[in-house]
Each structure stands twice: as C-alpha cells, then as structure tokens.
C-alpha positions, 0 to 999 in steps of 0.5 A: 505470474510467479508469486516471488513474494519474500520468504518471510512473508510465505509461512503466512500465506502460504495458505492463500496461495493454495486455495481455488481462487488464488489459482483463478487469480493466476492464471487471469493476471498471466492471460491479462499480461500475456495479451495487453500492457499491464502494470506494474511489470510483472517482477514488481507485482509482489514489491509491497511483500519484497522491499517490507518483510513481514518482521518489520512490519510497522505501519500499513498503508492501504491505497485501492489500485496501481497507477495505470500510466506508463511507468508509474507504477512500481507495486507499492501504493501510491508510489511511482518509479524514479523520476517519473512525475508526480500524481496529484495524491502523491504531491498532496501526500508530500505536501502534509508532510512538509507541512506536518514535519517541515521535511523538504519536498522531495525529487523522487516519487519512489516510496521504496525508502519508506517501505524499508522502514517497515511501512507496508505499502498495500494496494488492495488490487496488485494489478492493472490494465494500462489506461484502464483503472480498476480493470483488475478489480473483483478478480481476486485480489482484494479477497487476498490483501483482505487476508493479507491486513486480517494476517497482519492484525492477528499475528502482530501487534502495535501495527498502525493503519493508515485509512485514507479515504472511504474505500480504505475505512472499509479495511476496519472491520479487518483490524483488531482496535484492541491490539493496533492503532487506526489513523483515518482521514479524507483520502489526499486526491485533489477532490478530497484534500480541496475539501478540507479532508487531507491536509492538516491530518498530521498522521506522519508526525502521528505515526512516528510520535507512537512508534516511539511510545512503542519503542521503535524507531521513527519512519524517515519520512 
C-alpha cells in the first residue's frame, strides 16, 4: 500500500506515517489486498485526503467502515461509485436533504462533489474485506483518523463535525468545543432513522446556516 495522500495533507501527517504502528498498518493491508478482494481499490484507500485538501477543510463527517460490496466502495464515507445502487443509510442521507432543503433526490451515489467542497468524508477504518464488515478493525486505522480528527481540531478552526451515531460521538472527546462547532444525531441506517433518530435532524440546512455565519461559502449539497 502507497500512502499517496495529497501534498497538503503530508506536513500534517507525516509523523503518523513514520511511527511503529503505521508500519504494521502497511504491511497487514498490503498482505490483505495481495491474498483476498478488499475495498476500496487500493488507489482509492486515501480519497477521503486526495479529493479534500487539508485548507479546505469545512465540514467533517465520520462514518465507521468502508462498504464491503462489490464496487460500493470508493474511499469516502458513506459514498458509492457511480451508478451503483444506493445503501439504505445513503437514501436516508438524501431523503433529509430533500427533506431539509427541497434538493431533489439525486441519480449518483457518489459524494466526491461534496468533498470538493470542502466536506471531509472520514471513515474511521479505510479499508476492508469483501463480505466481511469491520474485518480491518483494530489493525490500526482508527488510531490514525483518531490522529487524523485531533490534527484537524488543533490546527484549524471554525470546522463543523458531523456525529451520526453512537460510534461517531465517541470522536468528541477528540474535538475542541471551544474552537469548533459539533452536530450530533442518530446515525441514518434504517434501524436508527425508523426510530425517529435521523430524519428531521436538519443538520444540512445546519451546516450551511454556519458557514455562512463564518463567511464561507454553502456546501451544494
């Protein structure tokens, strides 16, 4: 596995990269894609990093694992390739939002468009066996997008977190409250939103409502 993760990201990280269990990291996920499928493809592991560059961070959302289906994944949470059907937390992700801003349901699963707005979409495990969810867990990758979420709350500021879920609120303590604003809400799987723990959240109208307080432009969503 080559950590091609964008230049602007590498000042910032580049101390990650060098420590003992980055190393094991490495070498685990290339033994894993050298013997198994996993996903994302390998040159997509670091998209979350390559299609949102660290100055234009704005918004962080934290989903936990990659999709384990064939051509789902594409290294950004919660997102598939084009053309690919949609998961259930990503139509309930697009429903609030033709709910909150009257934004028509759209064709394309892919969240690339957001993250060149500046929306970082951060799963906390990067990769993972196909058919197999959370196979990549505890391997190390969550110790770095841990690093990764404390990086951006200390040497940014005016970010707004986005914690859908009960595995995404344990990234608060990780996140100064003083310097950053913190959504939270029931994460948008069926199980959580049927209960009344997603829909009405309105964190998209949210969202843009303080970036316009912060004088930055509004995310398309």
């Amino acid at each position: 596995m080559d950590v091609a993760i964008h230049e602007s990201w590498k000042g910032y990280l580049r101390e990650e990269f060098e420590k003992p269990y980055f190393s094991d990291l490495v070498a685990f996920v290339k033994q894993e894609y050298a013997s198994r499928q996993c996903f994302p493809p390998g040159k997509e592991i670091f998209n979350a990093f390559n299609h949102c560059h660290f100055e234009d961070v704005k918004v962080v959302i934290i989903g936990q694992d990659p999709y384990h289906g064939p051509g789902q994944a594409n290294g950004l949470c919660f997102s598939v390739q084009d053309g690919i059907t949609h998961p259930p937390s990503l139509i309930n992700i697009f429903k609030e939002i033709e709910n909150d801003l009257g934004v028509p349901y759209p064709k394309s699963g892919d969240l690339s468009r957001w993250a060149k707005q500046g929306v970082l979409l951060l799963n906390a495990t990067l990769t993972v066996r196909a058919h197999q969810a959370g196979s990549h867990q505890k391997k190390g990758w969550e110790t770095f997008t841990d690093n990764v979420i404390r990086c951006i709350s200390e040497e940014k500021e005016d970010v707004i977190f986005l914690l859908w879920g009960g595995y995404a609120k344990q990234k608060l303590k990780l996140i100064d409250p003083h310097k950053h604003r913190i959504l939270t809400s029931g994460h948008p799987s069926p199980l959580s939103a049927n209960r009344g723990y997603w829909f009405g959240n309105k964190h998209f109208s949210k969202v843009n409502t303080l970036l316009k307080s912060y004088n930055q432009k509004a995310i398309n969503w």
